[in-house]
C-alpha positions in Angstrom: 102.8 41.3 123.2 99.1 41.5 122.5 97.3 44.8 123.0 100.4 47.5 123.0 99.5 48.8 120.2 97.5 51.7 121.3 99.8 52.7 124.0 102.1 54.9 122.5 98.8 56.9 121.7 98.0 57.1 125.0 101.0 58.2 126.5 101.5 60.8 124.0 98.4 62.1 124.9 99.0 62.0 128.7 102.0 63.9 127.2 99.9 66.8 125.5 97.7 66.5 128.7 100.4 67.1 131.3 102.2 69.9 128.9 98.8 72.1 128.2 97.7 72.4 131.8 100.9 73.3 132.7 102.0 75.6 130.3 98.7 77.4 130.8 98.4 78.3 134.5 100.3 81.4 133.5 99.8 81.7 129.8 95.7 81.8 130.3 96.1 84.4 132.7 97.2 86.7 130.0 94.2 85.8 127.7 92.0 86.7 130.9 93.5 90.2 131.0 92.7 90.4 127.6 89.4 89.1 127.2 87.9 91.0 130.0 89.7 94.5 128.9 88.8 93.9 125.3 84.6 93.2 126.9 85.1 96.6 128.4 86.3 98.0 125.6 83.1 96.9 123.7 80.7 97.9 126.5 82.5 101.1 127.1 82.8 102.4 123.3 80.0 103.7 122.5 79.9 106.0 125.5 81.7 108.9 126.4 85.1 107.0 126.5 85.9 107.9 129.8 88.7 106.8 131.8 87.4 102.7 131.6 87.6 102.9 128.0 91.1 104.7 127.8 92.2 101.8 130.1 90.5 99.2 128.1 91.7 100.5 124.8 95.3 100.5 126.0 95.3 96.6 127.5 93.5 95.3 124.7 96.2 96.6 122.3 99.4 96.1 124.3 98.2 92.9 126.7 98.2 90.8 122.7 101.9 91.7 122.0 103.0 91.1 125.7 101.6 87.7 125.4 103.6 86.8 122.4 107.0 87.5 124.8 104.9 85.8 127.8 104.5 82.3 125.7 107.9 82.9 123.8 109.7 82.5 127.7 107.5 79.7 127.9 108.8 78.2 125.0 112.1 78.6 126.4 111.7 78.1 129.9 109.0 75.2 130.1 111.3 72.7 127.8 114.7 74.0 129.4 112.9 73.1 133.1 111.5 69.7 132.5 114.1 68.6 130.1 117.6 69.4 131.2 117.4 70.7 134.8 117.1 68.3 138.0 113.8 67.7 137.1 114.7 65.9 133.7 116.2 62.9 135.4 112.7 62.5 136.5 111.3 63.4 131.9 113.9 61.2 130.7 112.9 58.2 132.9 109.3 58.5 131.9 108.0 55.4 129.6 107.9 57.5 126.3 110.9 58.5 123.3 112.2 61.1 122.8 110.0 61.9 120.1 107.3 61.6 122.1 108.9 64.3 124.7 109.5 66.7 122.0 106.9 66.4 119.9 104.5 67.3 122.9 106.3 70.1 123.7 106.3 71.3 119.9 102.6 70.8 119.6 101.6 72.6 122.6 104.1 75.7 122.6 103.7 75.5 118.5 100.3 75.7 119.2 100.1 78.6 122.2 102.4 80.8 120.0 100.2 80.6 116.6 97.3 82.0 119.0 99.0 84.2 120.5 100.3 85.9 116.9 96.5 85.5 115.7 95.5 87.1 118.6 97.6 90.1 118.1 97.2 90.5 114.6 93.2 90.5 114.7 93.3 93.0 117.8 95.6 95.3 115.0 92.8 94.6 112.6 90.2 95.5 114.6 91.2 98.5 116.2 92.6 100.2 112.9 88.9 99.3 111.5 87.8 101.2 114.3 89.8 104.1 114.1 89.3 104.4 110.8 85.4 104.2 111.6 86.1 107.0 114.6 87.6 109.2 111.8 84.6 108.9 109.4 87.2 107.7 106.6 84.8 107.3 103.8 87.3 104.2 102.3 86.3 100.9 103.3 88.4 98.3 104.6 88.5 96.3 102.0 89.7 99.0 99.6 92.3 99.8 102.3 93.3 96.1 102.2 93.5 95.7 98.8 95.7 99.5 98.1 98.1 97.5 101.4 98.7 94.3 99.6 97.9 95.5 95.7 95.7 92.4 95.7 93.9 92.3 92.3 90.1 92.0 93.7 87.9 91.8 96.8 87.3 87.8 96.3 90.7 87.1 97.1 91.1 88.6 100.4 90.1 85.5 102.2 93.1 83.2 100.0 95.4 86.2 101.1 94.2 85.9 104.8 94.4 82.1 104.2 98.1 82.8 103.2 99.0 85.1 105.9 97.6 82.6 108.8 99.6 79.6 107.2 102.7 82.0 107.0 102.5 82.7 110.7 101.4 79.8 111.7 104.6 78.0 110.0 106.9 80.7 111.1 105.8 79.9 114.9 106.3 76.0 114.8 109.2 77.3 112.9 110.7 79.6 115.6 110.1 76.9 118.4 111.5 74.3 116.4 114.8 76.5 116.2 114.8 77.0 119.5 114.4 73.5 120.7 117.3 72.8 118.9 119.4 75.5 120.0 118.6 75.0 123.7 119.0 70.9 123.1 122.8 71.1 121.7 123.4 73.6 124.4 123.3 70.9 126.7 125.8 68.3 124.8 128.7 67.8 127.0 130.7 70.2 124.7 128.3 73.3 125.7 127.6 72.1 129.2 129.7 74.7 130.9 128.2 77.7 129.2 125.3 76.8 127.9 123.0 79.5 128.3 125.9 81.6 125.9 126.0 78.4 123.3 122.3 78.8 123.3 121.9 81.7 121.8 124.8 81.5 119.8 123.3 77.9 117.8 119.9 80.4 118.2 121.8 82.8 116.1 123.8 80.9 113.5 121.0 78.5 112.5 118.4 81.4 112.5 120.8 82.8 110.3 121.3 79.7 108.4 117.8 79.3 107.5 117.1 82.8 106.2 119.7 81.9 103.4 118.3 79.0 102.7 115.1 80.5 102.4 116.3 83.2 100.3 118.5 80.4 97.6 115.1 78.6 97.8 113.0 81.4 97.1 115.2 82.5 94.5 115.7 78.7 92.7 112.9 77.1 93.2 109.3 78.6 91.9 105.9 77.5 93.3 103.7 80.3 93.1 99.9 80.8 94.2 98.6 83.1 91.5 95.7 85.6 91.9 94.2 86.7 88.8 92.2 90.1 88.2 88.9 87.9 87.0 88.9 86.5 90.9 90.0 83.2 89.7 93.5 81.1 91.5 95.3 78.9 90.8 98.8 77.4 92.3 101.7 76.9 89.2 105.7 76.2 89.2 107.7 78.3 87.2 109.4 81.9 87.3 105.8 84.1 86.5 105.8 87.4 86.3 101.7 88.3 86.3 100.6 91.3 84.5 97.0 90.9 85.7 97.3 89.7 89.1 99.2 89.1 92.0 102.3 85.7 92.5 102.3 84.8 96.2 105.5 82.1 96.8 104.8 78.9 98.2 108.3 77.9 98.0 109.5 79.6 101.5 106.1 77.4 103.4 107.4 74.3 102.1 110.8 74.6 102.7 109.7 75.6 106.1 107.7 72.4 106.4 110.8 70.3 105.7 113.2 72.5 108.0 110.7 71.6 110.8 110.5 68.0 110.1 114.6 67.9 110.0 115.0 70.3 112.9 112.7 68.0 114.8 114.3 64.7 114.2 117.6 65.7 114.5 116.9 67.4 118.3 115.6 64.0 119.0 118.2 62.2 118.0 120.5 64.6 120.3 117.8 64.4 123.1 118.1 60.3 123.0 122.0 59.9 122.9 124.3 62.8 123.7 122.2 64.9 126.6 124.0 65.5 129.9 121.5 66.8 132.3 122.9 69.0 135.1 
């Protein structure tokens, strides 16, 4: 069979395709809100912040955390739909795995809920910059940041910012990843009837699960990116306790890595051979 090799490929990007333009006919509307109330905040602010500006200031602060609960019933409703209503018998006869199916899915909702986080925490950033600015607080924001986070000097608040964005980014494929599984076992035979109640229930106990894990992990197991007063960095093992810096763990991001990886392979393997669709 000459020539196959490169279909996989394509089908999982018809896959990534299909799930992005879907999942954003609702999800971009959001972003619209928020794009044009955050250009009328910008045009309006250095007026006399008049009743646009009040309105502008208001969407462009709340509009970023109502998108993270906009994508996270995405998450949820997008994969439950496609996947395990009437329309699934139409998914599951598709010419692709079940990797394939859920590792779209992962990517793309993985994907819309890291933005929508980074979109929520720059909007915090910015607007207490601006505040502060408002107030004529003499402290600058990188003294601020650095009192916050007692980071040892003003050259490692990009690493830190590095950090953070990993973190969250991580904790959203994490988060999906959970709830992919959860809403996958729901729908072995065993769950069927209730479902919806299992779901939140396997939500709940591996969600619990893993923030033991983490912690025993955290605890045990020491890889630590350390920031020294000079501005230099450098990533060690070992328990450290730094007297002229700041330990941030890398432990918790790798096990996080791995809990992925095994969350994801073993909802496939429930997705391939014990599903009952409705």
């Amino acid at each position: 069979m000459t020539g196959n090799s490169d279909k996989p490929k394509n089908k999982m990007g018809m896959l990534l395709k299909n799930d992005f333009l879907a999942s954003s006919r609702v999800i971009s509307l959001v972003y619209i809100v928020e794009i044009v109330a955050f250009i009328l905040f910008l045009i309006t602010k250095g007026g006399d912040h008049g009743k646009v500006w009040r309105i502008s200031v208001l969407l462009s602060t709340v509009v970023p955390f109502v998108l993270i609960l906009v994508t996270l019933f995405f998450v949820v409703y997008d994969f439950n739909k496609s996947l395990y209503s009437q329309q699934g018998y139409l998914t599951y006869s598709l010419p692709v795995t079940s990797n394939q199916l859920l590792g779209s899915k992962m990517i793309v909702y993985g994907f819309w809920m890291s933005v929508s986080f980074a979109v929520a925490i720059f909007m915090m950033v910015y607007f207490a910059a601006y505040l502060e600015q408002q107030a004529g607080d003499t402290m600058q924001m990188a003294d601020l940041f650095l009192g916050m986070f007692d980071l040892p000097s003003v050259k490692h608040i990009k690493i830190y910012a590095f950090y953070g964005l990993a973190m969250f980014f991580i904790f959203a494929f994490s988060l999906v990843s959970i709830l992919y599984f959860a809403i996958t076992a729901s729908h072995v035979r065993l769950f069927q009837k209730a479902n919806f109640v299992w779901a939140i229930v396997i939500f709940g106990v591996v969600a619990i699960m893993m923030l033991i894990i983490t912690s025993i992990v955290d605890s045990h197991i020491f890889i630590n990116l350390l920031l020294y007063d000079d501005g230099t960095s450098k990533i060690k093992a070992g328990d450290i306790m730094l007297q002229n810096g700041l330990s941030l763990p890398l432990s918790p991001l790798f096990y996080y890595v791995v809990q992925d990886v095994i969350l994801f392979f073993v909802t496939s393997l429930i997705m391939r051979k014990w599903i009952n669709i409705k």
